[in-house]
C-alpha positions as CSV (number, residue, x, y, z in Angstrom):
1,X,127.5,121.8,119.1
2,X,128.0,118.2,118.5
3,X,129.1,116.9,115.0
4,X,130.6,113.8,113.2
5,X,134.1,113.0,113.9
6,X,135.1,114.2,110.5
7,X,132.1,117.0,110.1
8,X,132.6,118.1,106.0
9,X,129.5,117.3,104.9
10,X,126.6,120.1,104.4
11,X,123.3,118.9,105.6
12,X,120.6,117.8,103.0
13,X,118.3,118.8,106.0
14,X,118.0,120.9,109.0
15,X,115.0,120.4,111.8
16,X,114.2,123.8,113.7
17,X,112.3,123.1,116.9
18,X,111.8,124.7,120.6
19,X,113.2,121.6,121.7
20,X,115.3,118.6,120.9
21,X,115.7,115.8,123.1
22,X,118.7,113.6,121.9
23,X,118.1,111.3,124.9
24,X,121.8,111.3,125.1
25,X,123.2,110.6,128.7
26,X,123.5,113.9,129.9
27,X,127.6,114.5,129.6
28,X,129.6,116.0,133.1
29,X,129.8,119.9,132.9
30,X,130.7,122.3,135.4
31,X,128.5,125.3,134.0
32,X,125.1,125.3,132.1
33,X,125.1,124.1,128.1
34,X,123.4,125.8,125.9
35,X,119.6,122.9,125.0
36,X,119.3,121.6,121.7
37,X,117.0,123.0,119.9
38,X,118.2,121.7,116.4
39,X,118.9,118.8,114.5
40,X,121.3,118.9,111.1
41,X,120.5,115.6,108.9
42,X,122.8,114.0,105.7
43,X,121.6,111.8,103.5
44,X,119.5,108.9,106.7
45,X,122.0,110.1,109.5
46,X,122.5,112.8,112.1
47,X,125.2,115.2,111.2
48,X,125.4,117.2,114.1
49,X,122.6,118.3,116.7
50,X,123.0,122.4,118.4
51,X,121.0,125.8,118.7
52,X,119.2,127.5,115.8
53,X,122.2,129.4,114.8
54,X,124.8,126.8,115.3
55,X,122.9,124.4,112.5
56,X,122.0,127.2,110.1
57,X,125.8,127.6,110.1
58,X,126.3,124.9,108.0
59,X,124.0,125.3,105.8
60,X,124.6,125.2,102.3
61,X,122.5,126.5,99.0
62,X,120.9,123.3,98.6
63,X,119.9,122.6,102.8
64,X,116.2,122.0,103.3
65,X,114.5,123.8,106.6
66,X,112.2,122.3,108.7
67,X,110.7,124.6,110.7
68,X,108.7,123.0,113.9
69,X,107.5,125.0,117.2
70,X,107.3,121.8,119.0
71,X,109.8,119.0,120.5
72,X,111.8,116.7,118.6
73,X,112.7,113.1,119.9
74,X,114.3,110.4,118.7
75,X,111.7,108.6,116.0
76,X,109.7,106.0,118.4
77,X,109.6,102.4,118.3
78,X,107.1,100.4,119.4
79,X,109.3,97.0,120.1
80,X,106.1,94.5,119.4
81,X,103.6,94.1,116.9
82,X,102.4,92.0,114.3
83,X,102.4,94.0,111.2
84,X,101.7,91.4,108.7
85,X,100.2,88.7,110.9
86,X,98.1,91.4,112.3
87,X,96.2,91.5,108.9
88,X,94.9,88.2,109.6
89,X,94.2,89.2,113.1
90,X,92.2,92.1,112.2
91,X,89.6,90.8,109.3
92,X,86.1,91.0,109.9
93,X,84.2,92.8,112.2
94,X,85.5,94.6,115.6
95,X,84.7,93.2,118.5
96,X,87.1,94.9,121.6
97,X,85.3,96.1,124.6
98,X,82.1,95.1,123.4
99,X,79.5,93.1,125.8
100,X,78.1,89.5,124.5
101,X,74.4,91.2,123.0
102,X,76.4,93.8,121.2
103,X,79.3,90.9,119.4
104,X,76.0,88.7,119.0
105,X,74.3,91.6,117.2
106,X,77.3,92.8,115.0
107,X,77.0,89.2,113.8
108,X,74.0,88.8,112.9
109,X,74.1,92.1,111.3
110,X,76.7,90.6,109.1
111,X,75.3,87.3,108.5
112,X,71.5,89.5,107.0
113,X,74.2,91.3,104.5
114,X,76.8,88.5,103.3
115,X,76.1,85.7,101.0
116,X,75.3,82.3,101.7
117,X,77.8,80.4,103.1
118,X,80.0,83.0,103.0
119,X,82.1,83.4,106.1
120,X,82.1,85.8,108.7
121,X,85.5,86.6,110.7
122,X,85.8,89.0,113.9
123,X,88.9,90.1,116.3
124,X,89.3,91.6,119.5
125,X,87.0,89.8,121.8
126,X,86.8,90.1,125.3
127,X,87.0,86.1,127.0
128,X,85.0,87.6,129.9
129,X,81.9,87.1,127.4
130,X,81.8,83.9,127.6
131,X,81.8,83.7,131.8
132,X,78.3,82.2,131.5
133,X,78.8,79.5,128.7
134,X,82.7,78.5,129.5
135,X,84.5,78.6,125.2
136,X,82.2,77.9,123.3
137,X,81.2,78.7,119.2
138,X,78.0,77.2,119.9
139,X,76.3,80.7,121.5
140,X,76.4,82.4,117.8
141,X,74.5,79.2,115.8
142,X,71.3,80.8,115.9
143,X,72.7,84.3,114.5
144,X,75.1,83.2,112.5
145,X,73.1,80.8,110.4
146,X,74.4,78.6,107.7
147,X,77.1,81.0,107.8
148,X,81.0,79.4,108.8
149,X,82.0,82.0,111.8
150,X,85.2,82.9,113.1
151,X,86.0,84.7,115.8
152,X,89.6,85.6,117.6
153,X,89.6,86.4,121.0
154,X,92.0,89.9,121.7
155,X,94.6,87.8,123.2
156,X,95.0,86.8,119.8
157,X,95.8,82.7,120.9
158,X,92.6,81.5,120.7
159,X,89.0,82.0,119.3
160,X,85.7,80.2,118.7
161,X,84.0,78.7,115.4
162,X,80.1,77.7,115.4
163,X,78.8,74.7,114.8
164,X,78.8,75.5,111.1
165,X,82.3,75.6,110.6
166,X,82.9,72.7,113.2
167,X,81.2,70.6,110.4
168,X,82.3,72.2,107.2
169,X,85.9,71.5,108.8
170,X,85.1,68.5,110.4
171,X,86.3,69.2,113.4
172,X,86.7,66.2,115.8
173,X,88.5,67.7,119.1
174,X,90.7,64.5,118.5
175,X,93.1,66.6,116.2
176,X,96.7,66.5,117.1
177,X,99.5,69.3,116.7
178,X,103.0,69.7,117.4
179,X,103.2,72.0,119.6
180,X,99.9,72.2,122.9
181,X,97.0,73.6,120.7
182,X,93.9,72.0,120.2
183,X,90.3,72.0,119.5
184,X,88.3,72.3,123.0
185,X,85.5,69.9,123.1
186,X,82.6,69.2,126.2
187,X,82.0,66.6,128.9
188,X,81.1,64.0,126.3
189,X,84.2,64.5,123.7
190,X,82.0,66.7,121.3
191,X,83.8,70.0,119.6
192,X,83.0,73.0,121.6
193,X,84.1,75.4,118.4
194,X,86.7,76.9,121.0
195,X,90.4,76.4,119.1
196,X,93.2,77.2,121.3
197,X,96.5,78.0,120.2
198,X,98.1,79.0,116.7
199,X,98.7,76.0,115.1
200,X,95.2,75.1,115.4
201,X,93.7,78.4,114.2
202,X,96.2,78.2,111.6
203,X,94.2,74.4,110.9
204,X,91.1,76.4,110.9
205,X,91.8,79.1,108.7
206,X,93.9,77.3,106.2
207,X,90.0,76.5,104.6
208,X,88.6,80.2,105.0
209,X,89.3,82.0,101.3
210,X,91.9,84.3,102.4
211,X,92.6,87.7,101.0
212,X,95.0,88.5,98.0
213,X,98.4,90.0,98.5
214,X,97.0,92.9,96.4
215,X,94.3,93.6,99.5
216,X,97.1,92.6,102.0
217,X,99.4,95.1,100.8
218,X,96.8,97.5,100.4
219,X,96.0,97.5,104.4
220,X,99.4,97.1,105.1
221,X,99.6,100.5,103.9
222,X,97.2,102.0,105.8
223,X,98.3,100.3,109.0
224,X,101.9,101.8,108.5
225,X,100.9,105.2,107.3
226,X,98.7,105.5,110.1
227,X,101.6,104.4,112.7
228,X,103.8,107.5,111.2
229,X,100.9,109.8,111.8
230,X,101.0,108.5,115.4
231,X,104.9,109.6,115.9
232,X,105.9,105.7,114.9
233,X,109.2,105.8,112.9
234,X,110.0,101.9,113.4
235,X,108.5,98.8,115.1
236,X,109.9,95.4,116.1
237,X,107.9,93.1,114.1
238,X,107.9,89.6,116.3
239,X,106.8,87.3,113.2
240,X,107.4,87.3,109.2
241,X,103.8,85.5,108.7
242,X,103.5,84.1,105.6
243,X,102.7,86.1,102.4
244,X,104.9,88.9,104.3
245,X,107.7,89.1,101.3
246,X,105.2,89.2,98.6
247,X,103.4,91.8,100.6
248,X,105.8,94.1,101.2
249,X,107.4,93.8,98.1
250,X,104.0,94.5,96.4
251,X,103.4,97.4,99.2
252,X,107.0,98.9,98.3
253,X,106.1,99.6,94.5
254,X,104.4,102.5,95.9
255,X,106.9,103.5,97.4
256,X,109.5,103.6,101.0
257,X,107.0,102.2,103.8
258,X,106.0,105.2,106.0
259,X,107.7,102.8,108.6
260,X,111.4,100.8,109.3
261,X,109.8,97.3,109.7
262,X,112.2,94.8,111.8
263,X,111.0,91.4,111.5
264,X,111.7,88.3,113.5
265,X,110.0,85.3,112.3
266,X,108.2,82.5,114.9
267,X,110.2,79.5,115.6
268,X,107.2,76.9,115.9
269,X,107.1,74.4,119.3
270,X,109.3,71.7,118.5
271,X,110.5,73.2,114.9
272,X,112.8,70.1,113.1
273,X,117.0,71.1,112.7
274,X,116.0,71.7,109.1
275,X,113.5,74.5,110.2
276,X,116.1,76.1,112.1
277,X,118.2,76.0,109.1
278,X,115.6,77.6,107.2
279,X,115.1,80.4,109.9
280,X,118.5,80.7,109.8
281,X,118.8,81.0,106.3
282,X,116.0,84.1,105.8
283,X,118.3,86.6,108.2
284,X,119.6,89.3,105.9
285,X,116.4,89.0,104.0
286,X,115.8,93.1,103.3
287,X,114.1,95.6,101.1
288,X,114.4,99.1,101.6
289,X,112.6,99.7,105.0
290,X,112.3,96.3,106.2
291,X,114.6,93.3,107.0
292,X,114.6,89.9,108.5
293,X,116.8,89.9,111.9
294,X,116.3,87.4,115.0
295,X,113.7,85.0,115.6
296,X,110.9,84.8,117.8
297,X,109.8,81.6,120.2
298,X,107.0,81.2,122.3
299,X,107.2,79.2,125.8
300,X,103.9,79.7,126.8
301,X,100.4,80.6,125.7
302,X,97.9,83.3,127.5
303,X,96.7,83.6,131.2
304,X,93.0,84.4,129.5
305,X,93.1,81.1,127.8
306,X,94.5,79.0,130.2
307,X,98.4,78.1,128.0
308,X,100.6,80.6,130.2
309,X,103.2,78.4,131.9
310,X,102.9,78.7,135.7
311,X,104.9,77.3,138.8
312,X,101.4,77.0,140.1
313,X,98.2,76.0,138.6
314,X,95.3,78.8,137.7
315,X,92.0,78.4,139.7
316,X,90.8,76.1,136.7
317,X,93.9,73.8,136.8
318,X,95.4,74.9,133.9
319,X,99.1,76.4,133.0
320,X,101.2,73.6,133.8
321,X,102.7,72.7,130.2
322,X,104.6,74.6,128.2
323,X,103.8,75.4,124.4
324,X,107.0,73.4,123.9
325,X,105.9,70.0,124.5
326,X,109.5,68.9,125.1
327,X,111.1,72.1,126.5
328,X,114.5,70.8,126.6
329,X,114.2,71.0,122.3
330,X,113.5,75.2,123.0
331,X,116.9,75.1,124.7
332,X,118.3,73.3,122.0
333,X,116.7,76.0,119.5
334,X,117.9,78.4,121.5
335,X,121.4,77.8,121.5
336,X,121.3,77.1,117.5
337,X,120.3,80.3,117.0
338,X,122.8,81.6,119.8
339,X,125.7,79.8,118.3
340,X,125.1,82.1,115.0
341,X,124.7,85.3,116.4
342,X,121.1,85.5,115.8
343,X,119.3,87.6,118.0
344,X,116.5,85.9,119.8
345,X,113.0,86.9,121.5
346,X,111.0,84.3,123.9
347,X,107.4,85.2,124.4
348,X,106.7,84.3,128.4
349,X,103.6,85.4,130.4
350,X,103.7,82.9,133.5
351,X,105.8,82.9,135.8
352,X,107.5,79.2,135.3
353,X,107.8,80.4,131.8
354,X,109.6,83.4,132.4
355,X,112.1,81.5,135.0
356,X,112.6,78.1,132.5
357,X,113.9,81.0,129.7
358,X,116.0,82.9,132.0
359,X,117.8,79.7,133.2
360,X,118.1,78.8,129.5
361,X,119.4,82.3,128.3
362,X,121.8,81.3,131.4
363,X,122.7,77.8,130.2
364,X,124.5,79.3,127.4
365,X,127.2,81.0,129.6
366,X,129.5,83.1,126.8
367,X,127.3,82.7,123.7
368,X,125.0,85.1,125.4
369,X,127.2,87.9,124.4
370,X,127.3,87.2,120.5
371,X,123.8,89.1,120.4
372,X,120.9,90.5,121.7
373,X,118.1,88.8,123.8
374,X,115.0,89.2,125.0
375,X,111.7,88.3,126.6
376,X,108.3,89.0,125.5
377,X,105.6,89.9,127.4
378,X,105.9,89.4,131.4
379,X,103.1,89.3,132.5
380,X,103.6,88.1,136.1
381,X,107.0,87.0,137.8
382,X,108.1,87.0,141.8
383,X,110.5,89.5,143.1
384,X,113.6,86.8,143.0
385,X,113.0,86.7,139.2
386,X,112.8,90.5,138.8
387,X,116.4,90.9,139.8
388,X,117.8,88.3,136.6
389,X,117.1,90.4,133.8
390,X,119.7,92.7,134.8
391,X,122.5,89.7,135.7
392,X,121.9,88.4,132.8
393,X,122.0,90.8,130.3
394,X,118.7,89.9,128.8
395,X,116.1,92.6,127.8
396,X,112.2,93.0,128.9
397,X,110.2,93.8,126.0
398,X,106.5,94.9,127.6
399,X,103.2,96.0,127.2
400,X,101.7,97.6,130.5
401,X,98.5,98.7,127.8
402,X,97.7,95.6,128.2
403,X,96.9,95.1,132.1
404,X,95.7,98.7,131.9
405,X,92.9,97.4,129.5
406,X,92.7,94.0,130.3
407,X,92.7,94.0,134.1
408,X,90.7,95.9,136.6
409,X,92.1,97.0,139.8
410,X,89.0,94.9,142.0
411,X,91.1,92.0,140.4
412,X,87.2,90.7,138.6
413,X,88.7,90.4,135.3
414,X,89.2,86.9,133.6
415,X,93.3,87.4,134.2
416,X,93.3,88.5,137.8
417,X,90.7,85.1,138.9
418,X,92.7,82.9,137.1
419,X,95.6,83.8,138.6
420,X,94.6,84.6,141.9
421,X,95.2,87.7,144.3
422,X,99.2,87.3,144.7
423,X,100.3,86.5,141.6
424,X,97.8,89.0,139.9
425,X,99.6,91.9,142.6
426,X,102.8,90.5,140.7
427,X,101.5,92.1,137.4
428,X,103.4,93.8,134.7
429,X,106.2,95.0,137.1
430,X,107.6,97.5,134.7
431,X,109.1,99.7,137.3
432,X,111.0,96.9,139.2
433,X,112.2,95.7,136.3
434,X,113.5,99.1,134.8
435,X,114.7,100.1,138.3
436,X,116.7,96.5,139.0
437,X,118.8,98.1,136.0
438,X,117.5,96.1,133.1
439,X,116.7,97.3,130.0
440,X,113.2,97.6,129.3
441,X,111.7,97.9,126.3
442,X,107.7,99.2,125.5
443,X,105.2,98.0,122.4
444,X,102.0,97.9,122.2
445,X,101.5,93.8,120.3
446,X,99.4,95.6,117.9
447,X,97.0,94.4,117.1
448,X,95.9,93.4,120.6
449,X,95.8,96.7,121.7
450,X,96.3,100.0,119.9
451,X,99.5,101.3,118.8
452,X,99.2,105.2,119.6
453,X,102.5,105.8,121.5
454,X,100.8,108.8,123.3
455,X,97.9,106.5,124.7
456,X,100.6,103.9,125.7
457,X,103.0,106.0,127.1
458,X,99.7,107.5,129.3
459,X,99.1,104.0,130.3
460,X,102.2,103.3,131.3
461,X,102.7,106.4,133.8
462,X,99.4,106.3,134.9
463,X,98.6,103.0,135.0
464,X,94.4,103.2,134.0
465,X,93.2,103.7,130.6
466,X,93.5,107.2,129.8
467,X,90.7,107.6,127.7
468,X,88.9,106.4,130.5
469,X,89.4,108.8,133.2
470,X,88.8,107.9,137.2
471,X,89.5,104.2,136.4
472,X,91.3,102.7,139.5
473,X,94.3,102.3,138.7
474,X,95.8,98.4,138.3
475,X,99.7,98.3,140.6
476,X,100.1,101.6,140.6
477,X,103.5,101.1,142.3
478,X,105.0,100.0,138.9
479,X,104.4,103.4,137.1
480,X,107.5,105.0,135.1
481,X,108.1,108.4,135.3
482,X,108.1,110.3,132.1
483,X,111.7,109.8,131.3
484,X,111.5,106.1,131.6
485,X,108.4,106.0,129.7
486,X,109.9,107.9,126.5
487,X,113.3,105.9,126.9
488,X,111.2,102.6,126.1
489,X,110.2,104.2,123.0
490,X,114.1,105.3,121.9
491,X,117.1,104.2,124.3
492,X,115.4,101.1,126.0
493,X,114.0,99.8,122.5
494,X,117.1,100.0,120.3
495,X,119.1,98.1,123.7
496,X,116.7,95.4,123.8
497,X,117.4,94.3,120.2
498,X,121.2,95.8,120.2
499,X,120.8,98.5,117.6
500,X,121.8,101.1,120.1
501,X,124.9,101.6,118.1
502,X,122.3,102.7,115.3
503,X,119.5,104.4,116.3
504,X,117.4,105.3,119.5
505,X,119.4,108.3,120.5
506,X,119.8,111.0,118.6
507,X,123.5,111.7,117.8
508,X,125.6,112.1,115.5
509,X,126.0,109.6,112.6
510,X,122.9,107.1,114.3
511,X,120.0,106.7,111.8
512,X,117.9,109.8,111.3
513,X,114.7,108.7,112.8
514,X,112.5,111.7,114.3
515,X,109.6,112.3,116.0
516,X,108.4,115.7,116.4
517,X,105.2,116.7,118.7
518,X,103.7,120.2,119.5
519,X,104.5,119.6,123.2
520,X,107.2,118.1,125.7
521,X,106.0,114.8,127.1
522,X,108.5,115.4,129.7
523,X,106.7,119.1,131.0
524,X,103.1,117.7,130.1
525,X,100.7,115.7,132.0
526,X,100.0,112.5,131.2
527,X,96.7,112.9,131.0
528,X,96.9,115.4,128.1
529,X,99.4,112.8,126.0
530,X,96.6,111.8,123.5
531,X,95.9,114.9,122.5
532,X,99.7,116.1,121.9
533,X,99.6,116.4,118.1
534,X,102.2,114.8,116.0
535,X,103.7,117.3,113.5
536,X,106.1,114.8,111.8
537,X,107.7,111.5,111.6
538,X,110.9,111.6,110.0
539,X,112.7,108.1,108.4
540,X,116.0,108.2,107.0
541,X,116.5,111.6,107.1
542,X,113.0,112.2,105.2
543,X,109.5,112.7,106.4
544,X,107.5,109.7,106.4
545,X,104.3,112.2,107.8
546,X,103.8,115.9,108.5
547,X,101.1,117.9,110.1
548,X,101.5,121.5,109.7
């Protein structure tokens, strides 16, 4: 049995299962230990984890019993998404995996049923739509009408706007930003309706009516209670979008979010010393499941859209700049933050990016150590770059899900033709990283792909889509096993953001975060992951969902 230090307390809880895995390192024995198969809980901590009659030992008259024939893990965390932003993201009509006819028709379906002038958004869709007719707005005039249209593209960086809301907005493609966004125009200077980048959607979107914190709060909700029912106990939020306070404070009148909610807002390209003050300034920022702690920056853009920084140009002779028009100010930024303690995250897909971050993370020698850091996304990097995660201390935070569903093995996607055949083959290198001894961390960046942990963790070991069975599968070299596949859900993902001390494993007197299936992951197939049923998602000691 393994307890607190000083074990006097009497659980307010105690979890029955056939199995608990603590993801503890397994300790040196010279016989046979007895497996968990029980979990004692008081107040949001772990007392003491044991056997069946070890637990119901300590007991006393007021102890609730869960009783679960199933596995227990520690409560998984998806280290990306977008909780908040990803209400924006997800308004309108949904467009993933659908072919140009079918996004054409579920637009003009809309535009018969809304009002005039009112406008029509959509998310999710695929860039490889728009092979034929390069980024354009323009091929949903005739459908959408008089009515303003805006649609984001599922790498959530860019979208297109037809011509109605080009002139509604009067959209130039002279508009300037601070950071590399802009509005894409043709051979003759005249808008396209393609807006790359956030600080121009953000230009765009600033005149649709938006929703009220009241609707916001209520899909927030749903969003969170829905990530419980999936086994999600707590997620890395890598934003705190605006309206998020009000929301969540709104959403927590209800009651405690089905979810722990880490949020770490977006420093913007080029952000003034007074911004970093400000950023500064919110960490701390809490209510009872959700808190403000790090800050997020973004190198680079997308490979689909042409903004990922590469040492190299794409096919199209694009990825050469940095989001950072002066990347010496993110090392600047950087170090601010550094010098504070405050944790940072850097998204970088392309390979320069990647590198330029590193040798910035490495620029600040000692201050590394005063907190956690990591790098977003990864999406293809050389083998010499593989091997300074691990030398530096610095955490990979991926999403494989997304080269399973956004990449095809034939390398004919949009992704693998920009990039071309070698540095495509350098894709998602989740098992070279993990293996050079680095922590890495898994998420999903909901909303760009789902959040179900048992679909990504399939991804991830397989390497196809496994709701899409006999898919070739894209670098199948850089599978994880099981083990590391559940590790960065718990272990990997409370390293990457240094909570380890806190949570991700469960032992005695970390945060009482569970997640409970009907099956081991670590004795089933893969294959069969989506259809292991989640019997309960425990927060703080309580459950946030249960299936019986």
């Amino acid at each position: 049995m393994h307890t607190t230090p000083e074990h006097t307390a009497t659980p307010d809880r105690i979890v029955l299962a056939s199995r608990v895995h603590t993801m503890e390192p397994a300790p040196a024995s010279d016989g046979p230990a007895n497996p968990v198969t029980a979990i004692a809980l008081s107040g949001d901590r772990v007392l003491a984890t044991g056997t069946h009659d070890e637990m119901l030992g300590l007991r006393g008259p007021g102890t609730v019993i869960d009783d679960f024939a199933g596995t227990v893990y520690p409560g998984f965390t998806d280290s990306h998404t977008h909780v908040i932003l990803g209400l924006e993201l997800t308004r309108g009509l949904h467009l993933t995996d659908l072919d140009l006819d079918t996004v054409r028709a579920r637009v003009a379906a809309a535009a018969a049923e809304l009002p005039d002038g009112a406008w029509i958004h959509g998310w999710g869709a695929d860039p490889n739509i728009f092979t034929g007719s390069g980024f354009t707005g323009r091929i949903f005039d005739d459908v959408a009408g008089d009515h303003p249209l805006f649609i984001r593209m599922r790498d959530a960086h860019s979208a297109v706007v037809n011509s109605t809301t080009i002139d509604l907005l009067g959209l130039t493609g002279r508009e300037t930003f601070p950071d590399e966004s802009r509005i894409g125009v043709d051979d003759q200077g005249v808008p396209t309706g393609y807006v790359l980048e956030l600080a121009a959607i953000d230009l765009v979107l600033s005149q649709a009516p938006p929703e009220t914190i009241a609707q916001q709060a209520d899909r927030v909700w749903a969003v969170l209670t829905g990530m419980a029912a999936s086994g999600i106990a707590s997620t890395h939020v890598l934003d705190f979008h605006r309206g998020s306070r009000e929301i969540l404070e709104l959403a927590e009148e209800r009651g405690d979010l089905p979810v722990r909610l880490r949020f770490s807002p977006i420093v913007p390209a080029g952000a003034s010393e007074a911004q970093l003050r400000e950023f500064a300034e919110l960490q701390g920022l809490r209510g009872r499941r959700w808190r403000v702690e790090g800050v997020k920056f973004m190198i680079d853009g997308t490979v689909d859209n042409g903004s990922a920084w590469l040492a190299e140009p794409d096919c199209f002779g694009q990825g050469l700049r940095s989001l950072w028009t002066d990347p010496e100010a993110y090392r600047a930024a950087l170090r601010y933050f550094a010098e504070r303690g405050v944790p940072t995250a850097t998204h970088a897909i392309g390979d320069r990016g990647v590198d330029f971050v590193l040798d910035a993370l490495e620029s600040l020698g000692d201050l590394r150590a005063n907190a956690a850091h990591r790098i977003e996304h990864i999406e293809t990097i050389p083998d010499e770059t593989v091997q300074r995660f691990a030398a530096l201390g610095v955490a990979a935070s991926m999403q494989p899900i997304h080269g399973t569903h956004h990449t095809r093995a034939d390398r004919s996607d949009n992704w693998s033709v920009r990039l071309g055949d070698t540095r495509a083959a350098r894709g998602w290198r989740c098992a070279d990283i993990r293996r050079s001894g680095a922590v890495l961390a898994l998420g999903s960046d909901w909303p760009v792909t789902p959040y179900d942990p048992r679909a990504m963790l399939a991804d991830t070991i397989l390497r196809y889509p496994v709701e899409r069975p006999g898919t070739p599968p894209v670098q199948p070299e850089q599978a994880l096993t099981r083990r590391e596949a559940l590790e960065g859900y718990t272990v990997h993902a409370a390293a990457a953001s240094g909570l380890l001390d806190d949570e991700g494993t469960l032992a005695p007197g970390k945060r009482a975060n569970l997640t409970v299936l009907d099956a081991d992951l670590l004795d089933t197939p893969p294959e069969r992951f989506p259809e292991v049923g989640v019997l309960a998602t425990f927060v703080d000691g309580v459950p946030a969902h249960v299936n019986r």
